[in-house]
C-alpha positions as CSV (number, residue, x, y, z in Angstrom):
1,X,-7.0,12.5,-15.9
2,X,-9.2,10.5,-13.5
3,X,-10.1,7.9,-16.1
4,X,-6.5,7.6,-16.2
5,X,-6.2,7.1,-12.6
6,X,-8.5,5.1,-12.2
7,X,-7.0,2.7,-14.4
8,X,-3.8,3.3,-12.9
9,X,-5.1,2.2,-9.7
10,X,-7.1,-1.0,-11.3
11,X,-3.8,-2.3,-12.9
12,X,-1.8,-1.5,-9.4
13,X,-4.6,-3.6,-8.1
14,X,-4.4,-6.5,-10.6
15,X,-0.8,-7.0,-10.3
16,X,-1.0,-7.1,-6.8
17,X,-3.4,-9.5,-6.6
18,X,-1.6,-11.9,-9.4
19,X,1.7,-11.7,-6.9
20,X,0.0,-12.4,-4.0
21,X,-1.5,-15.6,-5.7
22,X,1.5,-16.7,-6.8
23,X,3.5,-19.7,-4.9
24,X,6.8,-18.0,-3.9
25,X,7.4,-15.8,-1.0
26,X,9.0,-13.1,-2.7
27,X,6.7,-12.7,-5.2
28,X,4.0,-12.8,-1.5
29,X,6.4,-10.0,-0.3
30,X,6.0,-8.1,-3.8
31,X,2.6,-9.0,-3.8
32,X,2.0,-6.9,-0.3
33,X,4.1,-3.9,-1.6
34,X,2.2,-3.6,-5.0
35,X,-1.0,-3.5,-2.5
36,X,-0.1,-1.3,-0.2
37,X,0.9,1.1,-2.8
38,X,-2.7,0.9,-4.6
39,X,-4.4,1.9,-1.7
40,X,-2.1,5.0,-1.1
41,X,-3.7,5.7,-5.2
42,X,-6.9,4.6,-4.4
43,X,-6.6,7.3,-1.0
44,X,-5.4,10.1,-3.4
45,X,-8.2,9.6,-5.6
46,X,-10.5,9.6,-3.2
47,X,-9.8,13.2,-2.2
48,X,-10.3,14.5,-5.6
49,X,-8.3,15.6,-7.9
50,X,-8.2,19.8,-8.4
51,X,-6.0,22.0,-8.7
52,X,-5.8,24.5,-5.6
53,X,-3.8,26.2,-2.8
54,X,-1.9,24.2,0.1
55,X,-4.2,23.3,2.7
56,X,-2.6,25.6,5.5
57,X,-5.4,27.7,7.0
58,X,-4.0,31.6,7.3
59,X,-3.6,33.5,10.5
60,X,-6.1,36.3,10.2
61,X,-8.9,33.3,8.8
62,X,-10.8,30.7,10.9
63,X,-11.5,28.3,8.1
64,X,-10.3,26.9,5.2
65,X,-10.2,28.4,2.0
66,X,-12.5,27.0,-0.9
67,X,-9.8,26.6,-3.5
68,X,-7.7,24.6,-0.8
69,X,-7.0,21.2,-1.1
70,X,-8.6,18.9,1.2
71,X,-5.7,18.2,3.9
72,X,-7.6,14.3,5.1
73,X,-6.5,12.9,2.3
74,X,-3.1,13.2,2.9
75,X,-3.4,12.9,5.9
76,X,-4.9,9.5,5.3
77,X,-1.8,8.4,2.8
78,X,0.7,9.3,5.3
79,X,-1.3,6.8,8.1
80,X,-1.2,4.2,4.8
81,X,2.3,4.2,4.3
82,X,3.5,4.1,7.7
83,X,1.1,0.8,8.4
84,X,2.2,-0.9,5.3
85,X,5.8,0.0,5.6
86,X,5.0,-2.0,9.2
87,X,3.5,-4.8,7.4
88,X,5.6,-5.2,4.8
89,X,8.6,-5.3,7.8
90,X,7.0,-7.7,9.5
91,X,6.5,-9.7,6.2
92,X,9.7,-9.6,5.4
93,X,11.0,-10.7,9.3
94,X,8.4,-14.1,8.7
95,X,10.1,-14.8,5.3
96,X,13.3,-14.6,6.3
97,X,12.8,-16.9,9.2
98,X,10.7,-18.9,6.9
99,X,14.1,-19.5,4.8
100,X,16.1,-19.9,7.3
101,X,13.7,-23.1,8.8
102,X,13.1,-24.6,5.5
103,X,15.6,-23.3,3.0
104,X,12.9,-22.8,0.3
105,X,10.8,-20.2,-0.8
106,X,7.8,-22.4,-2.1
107,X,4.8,-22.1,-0.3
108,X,3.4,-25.1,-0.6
109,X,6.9,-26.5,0.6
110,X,6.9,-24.8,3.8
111,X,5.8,-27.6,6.4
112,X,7.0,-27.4,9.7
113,X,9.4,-30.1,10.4
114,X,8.3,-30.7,14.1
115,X,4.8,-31.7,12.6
116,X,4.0,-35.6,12.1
């Protein structure tokens, strides 16, 4: 099963990175979300992957229990996807007004117009 994540993750990876190297600014935008979403695998992976109890600590314990799952992990994710949702926002704010200045979507067509 983590063989099988882990190339999951490494095709998540590859895609990403063969969007964000392409020349149009959706595919960029695609590019970013494919990303973002290979690190919230690569995060999950990180923390192991057993099968165990919720990571809620009871009332009458002080510590965790050994067969809980690790709670940093998600933790971690949930940080991850609310920064790339912020990202990919913003990304998607800069292409719009991209369009709208230059009416393409090519990056190597995006001069700005007030250059010389």
């Amino acid at each position: 099963m983590e063989l099988l994540l882990a190339v999951t993750i490494g095709t998540v990876y590859a895609a990403a990175f063969y969007l964000l190297l392409r020349r149009g600014l959706v595919k960029l935008v695609l590019g970013i979300a494919l990303l973002s979403q290979a690190v919230n695998l690569l995060l999950f992976a990180a923390g192991g992957l057993r099968e165990g109890a919720v990571p809620f600590i009871a009332a009458d314990e002080t510590t965790l229990a050994a067969t809980g799952a690790d709670p940093l992990p998600q933790a971690l994710i949930l940080t991850a996807i609310v920064i790339s949702f912020g990202v990919l926002a913003f990304t998607l704010a800069m292409v719009h007004r991209a369009d709208q200045s230059t009416g393409t979507d090519d990056l190597d067509d995006l001069k700005s117009t007030d250059a010389p």
